[in-house]
C-alpha positions as CSV (number, residue, x, y, z in Angstrom):
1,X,12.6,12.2,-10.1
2,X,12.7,15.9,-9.5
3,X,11.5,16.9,-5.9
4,X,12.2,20.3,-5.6
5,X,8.5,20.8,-6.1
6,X,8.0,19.7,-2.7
7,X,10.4,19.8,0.1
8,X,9.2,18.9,4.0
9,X,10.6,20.8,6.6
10,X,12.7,19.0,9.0
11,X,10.1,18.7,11.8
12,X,7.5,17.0,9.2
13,X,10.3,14.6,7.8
14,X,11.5,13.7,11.0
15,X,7.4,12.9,12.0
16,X,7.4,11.1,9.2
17,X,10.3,8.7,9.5
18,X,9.3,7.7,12.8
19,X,6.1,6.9,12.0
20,X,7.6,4.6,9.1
21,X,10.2,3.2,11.6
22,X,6.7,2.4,14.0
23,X,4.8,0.8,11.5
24,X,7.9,-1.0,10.9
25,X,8.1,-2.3,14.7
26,X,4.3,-3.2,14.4
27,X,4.7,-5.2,11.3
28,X,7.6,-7.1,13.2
29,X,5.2,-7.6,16.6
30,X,2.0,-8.7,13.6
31,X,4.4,-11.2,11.9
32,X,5.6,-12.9,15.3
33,X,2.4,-13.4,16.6
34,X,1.0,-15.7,13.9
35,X,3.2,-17.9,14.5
36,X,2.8,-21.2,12.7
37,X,0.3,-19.2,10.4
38,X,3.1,-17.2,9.0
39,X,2.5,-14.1,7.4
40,X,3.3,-12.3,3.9
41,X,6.0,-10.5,5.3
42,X,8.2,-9.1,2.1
43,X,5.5,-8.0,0.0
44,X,4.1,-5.8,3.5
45,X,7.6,-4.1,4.0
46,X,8.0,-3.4,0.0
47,X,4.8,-0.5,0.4
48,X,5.5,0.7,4.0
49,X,6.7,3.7,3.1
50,X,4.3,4.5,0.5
51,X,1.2,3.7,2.8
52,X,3.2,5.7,5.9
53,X,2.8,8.7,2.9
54,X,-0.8,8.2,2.0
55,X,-2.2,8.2,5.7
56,X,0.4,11.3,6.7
57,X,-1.1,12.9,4.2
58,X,-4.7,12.2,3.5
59,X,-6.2,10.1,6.3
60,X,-7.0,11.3,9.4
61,X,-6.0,10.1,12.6
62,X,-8.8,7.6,14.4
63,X,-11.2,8.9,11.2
64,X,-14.5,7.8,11.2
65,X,-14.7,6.2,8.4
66,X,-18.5,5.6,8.4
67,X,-18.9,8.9,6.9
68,X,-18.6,9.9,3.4
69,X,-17.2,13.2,3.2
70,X,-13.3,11.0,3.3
71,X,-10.3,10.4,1.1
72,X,-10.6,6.6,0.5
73,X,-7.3,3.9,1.0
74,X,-7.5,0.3,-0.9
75,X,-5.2,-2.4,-0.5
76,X,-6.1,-4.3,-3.5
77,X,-2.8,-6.7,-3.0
78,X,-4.6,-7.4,0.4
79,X,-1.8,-10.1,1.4
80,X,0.4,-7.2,2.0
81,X,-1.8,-6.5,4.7
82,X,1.1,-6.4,7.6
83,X,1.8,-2.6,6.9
84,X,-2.1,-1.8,6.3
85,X,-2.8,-2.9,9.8
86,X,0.5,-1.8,11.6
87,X,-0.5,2.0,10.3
88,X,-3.9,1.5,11.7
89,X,-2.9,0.5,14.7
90,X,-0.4,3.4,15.2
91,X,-2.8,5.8,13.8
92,X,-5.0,5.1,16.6
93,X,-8.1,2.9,15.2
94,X,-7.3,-0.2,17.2
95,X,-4.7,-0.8,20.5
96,X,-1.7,-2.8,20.3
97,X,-3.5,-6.0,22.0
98,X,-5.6,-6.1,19.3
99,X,-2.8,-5.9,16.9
100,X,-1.0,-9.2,18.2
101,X,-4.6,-11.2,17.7
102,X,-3.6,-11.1,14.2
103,X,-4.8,-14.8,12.4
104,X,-5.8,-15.8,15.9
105,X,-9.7,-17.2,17.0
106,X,-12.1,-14.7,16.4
107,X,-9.4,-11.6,15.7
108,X,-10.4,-9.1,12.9
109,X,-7.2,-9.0,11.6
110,X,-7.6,-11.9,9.6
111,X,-4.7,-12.7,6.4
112,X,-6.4,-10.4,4.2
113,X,-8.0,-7.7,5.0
114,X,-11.8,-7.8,6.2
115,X,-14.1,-4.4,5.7
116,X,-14.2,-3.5,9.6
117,X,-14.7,0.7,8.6
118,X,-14.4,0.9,12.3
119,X,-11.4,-0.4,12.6
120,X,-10.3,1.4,9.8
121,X,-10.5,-1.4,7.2
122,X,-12.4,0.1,4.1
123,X,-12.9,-2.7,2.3
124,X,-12.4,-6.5,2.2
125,X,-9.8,-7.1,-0.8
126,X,-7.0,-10.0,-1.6
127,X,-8.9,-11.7,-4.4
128,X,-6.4,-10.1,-6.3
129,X,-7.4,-8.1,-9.1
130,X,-11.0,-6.9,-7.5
131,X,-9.7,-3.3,-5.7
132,X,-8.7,-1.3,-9.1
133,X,-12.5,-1.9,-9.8
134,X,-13.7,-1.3,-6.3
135,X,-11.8,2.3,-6.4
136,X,-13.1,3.1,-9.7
137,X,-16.9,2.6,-8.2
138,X,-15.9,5.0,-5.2
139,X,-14.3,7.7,-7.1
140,X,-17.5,7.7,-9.7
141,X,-19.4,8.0,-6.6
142,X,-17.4,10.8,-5.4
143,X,-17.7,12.9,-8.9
144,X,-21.4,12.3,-8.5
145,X,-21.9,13.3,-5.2
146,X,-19.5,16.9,-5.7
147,X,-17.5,15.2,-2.7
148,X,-13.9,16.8,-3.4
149,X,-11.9,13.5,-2.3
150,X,-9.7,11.4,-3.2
151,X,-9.3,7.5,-4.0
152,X,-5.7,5.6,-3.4
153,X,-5.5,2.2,-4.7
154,X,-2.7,-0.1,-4.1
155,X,-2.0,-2.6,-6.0
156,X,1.2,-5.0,-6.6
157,X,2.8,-5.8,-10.0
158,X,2.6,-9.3,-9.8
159,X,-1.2,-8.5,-9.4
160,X,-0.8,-6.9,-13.1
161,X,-1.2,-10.4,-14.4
162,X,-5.3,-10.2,-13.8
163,X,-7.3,-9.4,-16.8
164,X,-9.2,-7.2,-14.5
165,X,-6.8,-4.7,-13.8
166,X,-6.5,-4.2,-18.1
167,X,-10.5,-4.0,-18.2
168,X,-10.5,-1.4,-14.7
169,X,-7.1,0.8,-16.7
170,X,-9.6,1.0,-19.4
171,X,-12.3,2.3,-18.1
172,X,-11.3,4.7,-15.7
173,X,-9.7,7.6,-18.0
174,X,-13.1,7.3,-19.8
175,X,-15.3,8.8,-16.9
176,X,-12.1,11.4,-16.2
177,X,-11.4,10.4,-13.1
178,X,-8.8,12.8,-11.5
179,X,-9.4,11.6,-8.0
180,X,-8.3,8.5,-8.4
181,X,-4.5,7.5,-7.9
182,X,-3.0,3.9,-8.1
183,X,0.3,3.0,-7.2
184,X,1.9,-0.1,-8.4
185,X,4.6,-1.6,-5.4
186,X,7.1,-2.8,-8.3
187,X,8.8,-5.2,-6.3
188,X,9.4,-7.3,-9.3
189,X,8.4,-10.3,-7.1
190,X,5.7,-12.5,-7.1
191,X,4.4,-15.8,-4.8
192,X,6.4,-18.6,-6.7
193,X,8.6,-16.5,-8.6
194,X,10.3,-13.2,-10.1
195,X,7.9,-11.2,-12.6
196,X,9.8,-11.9,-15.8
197,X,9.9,-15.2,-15.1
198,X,6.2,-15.9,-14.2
199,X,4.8,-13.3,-16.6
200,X,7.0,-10.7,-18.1
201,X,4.8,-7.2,-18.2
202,X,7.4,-5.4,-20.1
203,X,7.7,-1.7,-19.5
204,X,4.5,-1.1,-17.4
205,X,5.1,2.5,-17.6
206,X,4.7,2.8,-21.0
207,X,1.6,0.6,-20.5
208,X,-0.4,2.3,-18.5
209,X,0.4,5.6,-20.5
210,X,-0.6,3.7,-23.4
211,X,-3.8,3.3,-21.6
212,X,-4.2,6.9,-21.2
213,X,-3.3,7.7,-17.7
214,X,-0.7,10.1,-16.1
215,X,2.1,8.2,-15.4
216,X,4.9,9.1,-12.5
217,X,7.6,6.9,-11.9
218,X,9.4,7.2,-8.4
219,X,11.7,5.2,-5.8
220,X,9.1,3.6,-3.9
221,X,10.8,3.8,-0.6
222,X,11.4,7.4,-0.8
223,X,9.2,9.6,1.0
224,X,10.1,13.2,-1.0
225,X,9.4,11.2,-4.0
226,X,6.1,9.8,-2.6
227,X,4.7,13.0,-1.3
228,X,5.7,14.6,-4.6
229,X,3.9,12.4,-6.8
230,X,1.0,11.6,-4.4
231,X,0.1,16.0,-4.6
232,X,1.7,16.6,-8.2
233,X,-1.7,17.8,-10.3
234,X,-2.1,17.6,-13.7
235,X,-4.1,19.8,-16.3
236,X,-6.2,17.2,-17.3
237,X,-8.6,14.8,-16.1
238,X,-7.2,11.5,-16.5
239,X,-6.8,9.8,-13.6
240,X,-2.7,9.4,-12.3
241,X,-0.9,6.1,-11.9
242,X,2.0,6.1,-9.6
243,X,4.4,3.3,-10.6
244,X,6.8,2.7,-7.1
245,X,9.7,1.0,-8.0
246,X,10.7,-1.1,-4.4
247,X,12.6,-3.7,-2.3
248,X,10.5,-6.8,-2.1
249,X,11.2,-7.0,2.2
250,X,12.6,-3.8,2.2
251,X,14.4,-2.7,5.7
252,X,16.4,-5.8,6.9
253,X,19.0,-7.6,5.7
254,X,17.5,-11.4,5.9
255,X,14.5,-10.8,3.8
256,X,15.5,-7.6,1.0
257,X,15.1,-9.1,-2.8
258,X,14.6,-12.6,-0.5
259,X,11.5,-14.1,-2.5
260,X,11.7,-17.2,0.9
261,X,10.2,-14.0,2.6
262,X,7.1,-13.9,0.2
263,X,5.2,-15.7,3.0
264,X,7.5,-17.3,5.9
265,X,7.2,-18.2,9.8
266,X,9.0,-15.2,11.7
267,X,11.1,-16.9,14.3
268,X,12.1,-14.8,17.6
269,X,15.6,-15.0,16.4
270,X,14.4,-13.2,13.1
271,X,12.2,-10.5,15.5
272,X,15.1,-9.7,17.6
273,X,17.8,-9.4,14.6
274,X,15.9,-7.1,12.4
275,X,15.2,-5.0,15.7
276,X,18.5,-4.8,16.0
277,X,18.8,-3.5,12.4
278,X,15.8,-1.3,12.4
279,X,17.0,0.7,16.2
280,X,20.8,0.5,15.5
């Protein structure tokens, strides 16, 4: 992809990388303390970089998010939750003890995410399927209300198997809805399997074109693409569809293309070995 459209300066890259590398560290400390619970630990490190982009960029530090004058963040694949959380934390909504509760008794920081707005958790998703539908509501709202905003939906290509993400790509070009951006973490992973064998989508760029949307393809895991794509405009009013091509446990060596690492046990031998990889 062409990024000459947007270059960051050094200072905002080098901002930028370590905040990747910290929600990184946080995903490691969320995934260790559950334990026997286990987490879903590929498909979180497979959008870190593209949710490190959308909250550089759009969401405000320790927002409140009980107002509506607010860009909006979905997780629709809500079992990639790790990264969700380890961004919030970072960013300031809730403190590191709270952060290592995750799956424990009583801890909001449950397997998928919960709406806790102020804790920075928009809505409740992992159904999978429902947040494509959920965004489309919000942006709607948005046009209605003359709230210059925008939605950011994230959904996972193995989650391209619900009917109700065809019905939601449908609709939303209808009601011209340029405030809305998905982005598709094209991992080519799913739970028990890879995507062509499980259900083979085909060319899901050309689908969703087919479906009337503005299409961008990128390297998921890098941040000039990312940024590009996430502020690229176009001169009509459909809305834009960002498909991320990724690593499915993206960042160290024991879990990259490692479908085990869909949802595993991290073991303190695991922590301090992909600490080692991450601070080398």
């Amino acid at each position: 992809m062409e990024v000459s459209e947007f270059q960051m300066s050094k200072h905002e890259s080098s901002n930028l990388e370590e905040f990747i590398e910290r929600i990184k560290i946080n995903i490691l400390e969320l995934a260790l303390s559950a334990k026997e619970n286990s987490s879903h630990f590929g498909g979180s490190l497979s959008t870190v970089e593209m949710i490190a982009c959308i909250f550089n960029n759009f969401i405000k530090k320790n927002e409140n998010n009980n107002t509506t004058d607010r860009h909006r963040f979905i997780l629709s694949k809500g079992h990639g939750c790790l990264a969700y959380y380890a961004a919030l934390c970072d960013l300031g909504y809730f403190n590191k003890k709270e952060l290592t509760t995750f799956e424990g008794d009583g801890s909001f920081l449950l397997g998928h995410p919960v709406i806790n707005r102020n804790k920075g958790i928009e809505f409740s998703t992992g159904s999978l399927g429902m947040g494509l539908g959920l965004g489309i509501g919000q942006a709607i709202s948005l046009k209605l209300k003359n709230i210059n905003k925008q939605v950011f939906v994230l959904i996972g290509d193995g989650e391209c198997n619900e009917g109700s993400i065809w019905e939601a790509a449908m609709l939303a070009p209808n009601y011209d809805l340029n405030n809305l951006t998905v982005l598709i973490d094209h991992n080519k992973f799913q739970q028990t399997g890879s995507n062509e064998q499980i259900m083979n989508l085909g060319n899901l760029k050309d689908k969703w074109t087919s479906f009337n949307w503005n299409v961008i393809e990128i390297d998921g895991h890098n941040i000039d693409e990312i940024n590009l794509s996430l502020k690229k405009s176009f001169p009509n009013q459909k809305p834009k569809l960002i498909l991320a091509n990724t690593t499915k446990g993206n960042g160290f060596s024991f879990s990259e293309n490692n479908n085990d690492w869909h949802h595993r046990v991290l073991t303190s031998k695991n922590y301090d070995d992909a600490m080692k990889e991450l601070l080398k």
